[in-house]
N, C-alpha and C positions, 0 to 999 in steps of 0.2 A: 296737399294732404293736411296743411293747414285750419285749414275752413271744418275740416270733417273730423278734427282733433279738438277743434274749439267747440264745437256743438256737442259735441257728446261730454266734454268736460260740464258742461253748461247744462243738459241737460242732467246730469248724475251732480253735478253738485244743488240744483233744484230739485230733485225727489231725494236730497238727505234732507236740506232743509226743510223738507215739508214732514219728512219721517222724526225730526227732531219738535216738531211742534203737534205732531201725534201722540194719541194715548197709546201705543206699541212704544213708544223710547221707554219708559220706565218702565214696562213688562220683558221689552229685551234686555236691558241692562241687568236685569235678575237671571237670565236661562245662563245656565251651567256651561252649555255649547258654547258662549257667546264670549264669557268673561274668565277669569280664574282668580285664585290667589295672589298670582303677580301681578295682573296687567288690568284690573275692576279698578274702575273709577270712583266707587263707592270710598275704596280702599287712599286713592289717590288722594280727594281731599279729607280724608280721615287724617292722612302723612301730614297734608298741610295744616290743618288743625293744630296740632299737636304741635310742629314746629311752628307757627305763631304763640302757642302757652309755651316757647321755650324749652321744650318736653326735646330730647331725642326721638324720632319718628321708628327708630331703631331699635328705643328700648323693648321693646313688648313682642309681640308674635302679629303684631297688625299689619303691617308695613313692606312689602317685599321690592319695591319696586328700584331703580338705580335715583342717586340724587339728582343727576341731571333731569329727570325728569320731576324728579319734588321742584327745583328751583327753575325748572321752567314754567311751570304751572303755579309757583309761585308771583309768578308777575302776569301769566295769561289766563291766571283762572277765569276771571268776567269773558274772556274770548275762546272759550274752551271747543263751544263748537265748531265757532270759526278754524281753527288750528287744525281741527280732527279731517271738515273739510279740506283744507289747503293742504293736508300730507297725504291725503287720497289722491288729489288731482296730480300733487308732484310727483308721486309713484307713478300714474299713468304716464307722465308726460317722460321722464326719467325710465319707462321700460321703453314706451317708444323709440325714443333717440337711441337704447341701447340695441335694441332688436334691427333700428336701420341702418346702424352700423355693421352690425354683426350680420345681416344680409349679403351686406357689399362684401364684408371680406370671405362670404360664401361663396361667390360667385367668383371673386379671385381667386381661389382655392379652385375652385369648380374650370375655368379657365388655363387655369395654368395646369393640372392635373389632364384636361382633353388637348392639351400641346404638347405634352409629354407620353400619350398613349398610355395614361395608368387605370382608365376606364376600359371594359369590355366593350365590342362593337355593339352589341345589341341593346344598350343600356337607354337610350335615348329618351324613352317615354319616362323614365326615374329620375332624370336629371332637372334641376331648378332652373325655373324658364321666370323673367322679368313679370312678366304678368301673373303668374300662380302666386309671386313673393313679394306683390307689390302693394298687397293691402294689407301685409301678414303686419307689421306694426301699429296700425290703425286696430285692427283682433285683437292683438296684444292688450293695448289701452282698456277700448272697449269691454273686453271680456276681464280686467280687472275694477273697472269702474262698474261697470251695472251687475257685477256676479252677488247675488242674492249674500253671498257671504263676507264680503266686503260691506255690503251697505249696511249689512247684522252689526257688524264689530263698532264701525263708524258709528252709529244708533247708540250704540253702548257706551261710546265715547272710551272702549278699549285702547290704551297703550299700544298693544301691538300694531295696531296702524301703524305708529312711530316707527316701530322696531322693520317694520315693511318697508318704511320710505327709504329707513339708513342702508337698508340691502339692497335694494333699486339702485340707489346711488351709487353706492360700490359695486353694482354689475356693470352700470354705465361707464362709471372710471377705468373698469380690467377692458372692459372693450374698447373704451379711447385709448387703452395703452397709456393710462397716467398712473405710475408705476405709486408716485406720492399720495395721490388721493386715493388710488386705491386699499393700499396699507392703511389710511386715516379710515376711510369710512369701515375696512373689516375691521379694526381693534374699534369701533364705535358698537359695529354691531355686537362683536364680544363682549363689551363691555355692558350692553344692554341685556342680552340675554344668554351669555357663554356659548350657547349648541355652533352657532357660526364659526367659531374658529375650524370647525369644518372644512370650510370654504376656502380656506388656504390653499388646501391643495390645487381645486380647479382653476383658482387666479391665476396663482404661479403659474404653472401650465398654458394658460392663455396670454398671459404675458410671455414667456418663456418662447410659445410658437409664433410669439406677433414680433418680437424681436429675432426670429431664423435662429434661438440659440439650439442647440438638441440636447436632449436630456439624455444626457449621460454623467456617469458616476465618475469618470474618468476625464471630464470638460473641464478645463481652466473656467471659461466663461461661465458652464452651469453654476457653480459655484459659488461665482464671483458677484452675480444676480442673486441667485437664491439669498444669498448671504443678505444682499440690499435692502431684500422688501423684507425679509425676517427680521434684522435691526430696525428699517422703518416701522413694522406693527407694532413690535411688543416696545418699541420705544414710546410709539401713538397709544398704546394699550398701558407703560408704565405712566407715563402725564395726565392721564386721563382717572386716574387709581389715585395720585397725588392731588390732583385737581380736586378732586369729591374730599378727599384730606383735611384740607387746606378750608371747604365749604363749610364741613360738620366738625370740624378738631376732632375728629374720631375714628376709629378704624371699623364703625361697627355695622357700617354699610354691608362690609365684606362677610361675614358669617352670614347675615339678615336675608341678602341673595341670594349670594354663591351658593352655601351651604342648604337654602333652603330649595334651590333647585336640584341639587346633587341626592339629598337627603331624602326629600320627598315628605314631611312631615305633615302635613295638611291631607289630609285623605277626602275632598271637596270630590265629588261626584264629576266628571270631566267626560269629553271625546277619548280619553288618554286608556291607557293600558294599564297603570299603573295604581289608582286608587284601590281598586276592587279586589285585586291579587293584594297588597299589604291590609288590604283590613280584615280578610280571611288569615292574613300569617302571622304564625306565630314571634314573638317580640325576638326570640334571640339567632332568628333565620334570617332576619330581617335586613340586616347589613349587606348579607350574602349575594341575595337575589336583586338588592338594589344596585350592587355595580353589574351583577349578570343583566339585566335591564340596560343600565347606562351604559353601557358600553355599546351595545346595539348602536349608536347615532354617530361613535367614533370608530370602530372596527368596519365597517362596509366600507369605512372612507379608502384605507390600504388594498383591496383585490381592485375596487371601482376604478381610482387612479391610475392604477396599470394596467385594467382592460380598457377603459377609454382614456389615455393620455395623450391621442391625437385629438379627441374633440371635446374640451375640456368645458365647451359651453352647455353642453349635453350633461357632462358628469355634473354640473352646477346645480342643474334642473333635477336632477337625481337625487342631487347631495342633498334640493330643500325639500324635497320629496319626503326620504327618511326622516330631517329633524322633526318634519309636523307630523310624522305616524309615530316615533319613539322617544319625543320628549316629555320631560314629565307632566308640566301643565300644558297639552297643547288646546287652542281653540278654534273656531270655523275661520277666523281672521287669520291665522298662519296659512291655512289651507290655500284660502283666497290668491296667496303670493304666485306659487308653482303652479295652478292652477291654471293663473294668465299666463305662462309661459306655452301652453297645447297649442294655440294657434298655430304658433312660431316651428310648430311639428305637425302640419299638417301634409306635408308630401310623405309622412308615414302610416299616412290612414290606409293605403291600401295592403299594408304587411298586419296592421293590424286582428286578430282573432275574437276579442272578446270585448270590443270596445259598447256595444248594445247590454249586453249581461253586466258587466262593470257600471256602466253609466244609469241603468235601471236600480243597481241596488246601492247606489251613492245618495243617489234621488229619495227612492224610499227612506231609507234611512233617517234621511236628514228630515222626510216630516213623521219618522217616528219617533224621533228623542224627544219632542215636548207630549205627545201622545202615551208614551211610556211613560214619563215622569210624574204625569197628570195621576197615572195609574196607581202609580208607586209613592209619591208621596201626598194626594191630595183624598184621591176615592181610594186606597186602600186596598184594592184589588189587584194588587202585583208586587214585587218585592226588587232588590237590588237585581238579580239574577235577571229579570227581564232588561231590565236597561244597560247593564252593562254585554248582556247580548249582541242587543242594539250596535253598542261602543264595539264590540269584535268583530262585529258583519262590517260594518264600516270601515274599522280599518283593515281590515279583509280586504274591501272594494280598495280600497286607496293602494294597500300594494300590489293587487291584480292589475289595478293599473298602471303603475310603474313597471312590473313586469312586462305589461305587453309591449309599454312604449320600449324600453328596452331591450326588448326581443326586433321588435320591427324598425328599429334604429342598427341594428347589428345585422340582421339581414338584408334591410337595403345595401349597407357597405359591403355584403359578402356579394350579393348581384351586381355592384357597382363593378368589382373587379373580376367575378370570372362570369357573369353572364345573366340577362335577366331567365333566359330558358336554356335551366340545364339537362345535359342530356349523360346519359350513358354511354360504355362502350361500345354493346351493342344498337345506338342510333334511340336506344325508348327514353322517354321521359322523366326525367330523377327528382327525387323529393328530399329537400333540404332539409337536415335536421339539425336545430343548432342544442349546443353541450354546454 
């Protein structure tokens, strides 16, 4: 699998390079979809500017981004596209290894559950077979390296790529079961863009099942874990707050970000929910409806953990699901992340209902946001209301699709244990409805 991992690395890293010496790099680093007020590159060496004239990158309303990344682009700016490529390629390479892991331990699961008669007899044709699962990492790769919205972001020379490769990584560590690097890479991703601390949940949880601990409230052991990797992040997440410290003698990183992701004060035209509603509201509602808003990306996190906290790899996929529909600035380059995870859930295509209607109006969409834009800010002949239209159909689609993958991830399990064809008392036919 080697050989078919390398060539497609090779090829997706040759049509950036070639998209980066096109006249589209500097028409996509301008689209609204592509870039935001955190993660535009524009913005990026603006920060370094400024901290070369000695200026705090901080002081002003320019600057959003974490200083890890001012001071790392501080020393690789002349190698900027290089970088953008090489954390493209380590995301692909870094889900693969995650995904063919987390195969195997499907198949032990799957194993050991048909040695213990926890499957229904008739379930046979729903169960994961070597060969159905054995290209699904190779999909994985592929469908994050050549996805049109991946090679947008990269084009754009978007931050978030970055912000992609550190949660790759830390999906890969929760699945090696490296309990150390995993804590390090989620307080990395926190640290980058806060919404991950999300991700807590599902970790622990796959740690938690990859060590036989059981989650109970009443476990010496659950505790005694929990405790570990909680001390480990926010210790990783407190060094990493002193680190930047210690970089700018300043504390002024932290409102500049934090605050301005929380806040929402930039009302920039986005994929997001959230511009279009605050520049229609009134100033002193405004507080209100931005935690009713943010809350959305932390509250799903509490019922989801407890209706799937046997398969926590799923809630993972869920959990980045919600950040890229109900974060503030989200763009096509978050999307991209979760997106390559669908392969990896293809033995649920046939539970599936609406995955054609979904998949048509994700499509559309995504080549009507520069068609609407054109309209609205260039000919004149449309207004905000059209485009952020647009922005609602879309993320319309995006939760219809997490919806269904979630509906036909919980009804395979319901067929797995009482039966692929269920029947009635009387001997007829019964229709599953799930609640």
């Amino acid at each position: 699998m080697a050989a078919p991992l390398a060539l497609a690395l090779l090829g997706a890293v040759t049509a950036r390079a070639l998209l980066f010496r096109s006249s589209l790099a500097e028409f996509i680093s301008e689209r609204v979809e592509v870039v935001s007020p955190l993660n535009s590159w524009k913005r990026v060496v603006e920060g370094l500017a400024l901290l070369d004239l000695g200026v705090s990158p901080y002081s002003g309303d320019l600057f959003h981004e974490t200083p890890l990344i001012l001071y790392l682009f501080h020393f690789l700016i002349d190698y900027a596209e290089l970088v953008f490529m090489i954390t493209d390629a380590l995301t692909a390479i870094a889900l693969y290894l995650a995904v063919q892991d987390f195969n195997k331990a499907m198949f032990k699961k799957q194993k050991l559950h048909l040695e213990l008669n926890k499957f229904a007899p008739d379930t046979t044709e729903i169960l994961l077979t070597p060969l159905e699962m054995h290209h699904v990492p190779l999909k994985v790769a592929v469908f994050y390296l050549l996805n049109p919205y991946t090679m947008l972001a990269c084009a754009a020379k978007s931050t978030c790529a970055i912000n992609n490769t550190i949660i790759a990584f830390f999906i890969l560590a929760t699945v090696k079961g490296n309990i150390f690097l995993s804590a390090i890479t989620l307080a990395l991703a926190t640290f980058q863009s806060l919404y991950p601390v999300t991700l807590f949940a599902p970790a622990l949880l796959y740690l938690l099942q990859r060590e036989y601990i059981p989650v109970k409230l009443k476990s010496h052991n659950f505790w005694l874990y929990t405790s570990q990797y909680s001390v480990m992040y926010l210790g990783s997440l407190g060094v990493l707050v002193c680190l930047c410290f210690f970089l700018l003698h300043s504390w002024d990183f932290i409102p500049s970000v934090y605050s301005f992701i929380l806040s929402v004060p930039d009302l920039t035209p986005n994929i997001g929910l959230f511009w279009y509603f605050f520049a229609e509201m009134f100033e002193h509602f405004s507080l209100f409806f931005v935690c009713v808003f943010q809350i959305n990306v932390f509250f799903y996190m509490i019922p989801l953990a407890v209706k799937l906290k046997e398969h926590p790899m799923f809630l993972m996929f869920v959990q980045l699901a919600i950040i890229c529909i109900f974060k503030s600035y989200p763009t096509v380059g978050d999307i991209s992340l979760y997106m390559a995870f669908l392969p990896m859930w293809s033995h649920l295509f046939r539970f599936l209902r609406n995955i054609f209607i979904v998949s048509c109006v994700l499509i559309v969409c995504s080549l009507l946001f520069p068609v609407l834009w054109h309209l609205w800010i260039y000919a004149g002949s449309a207004n905000s209301n059209f485009y952020y239209a647009i922005t609602l159909s879309f993320n319309i689609g995006q939760i219809l699709l997490i919806s269904d993958y979630f509906y036909a991830y919980l009804r395979r399990e319901y067929h797995l244990s009482h039966g692929l064809y269920l029947r009635r008392k009387d001997g007829s036919e019964a229709t599953l409805v799930l609640k």
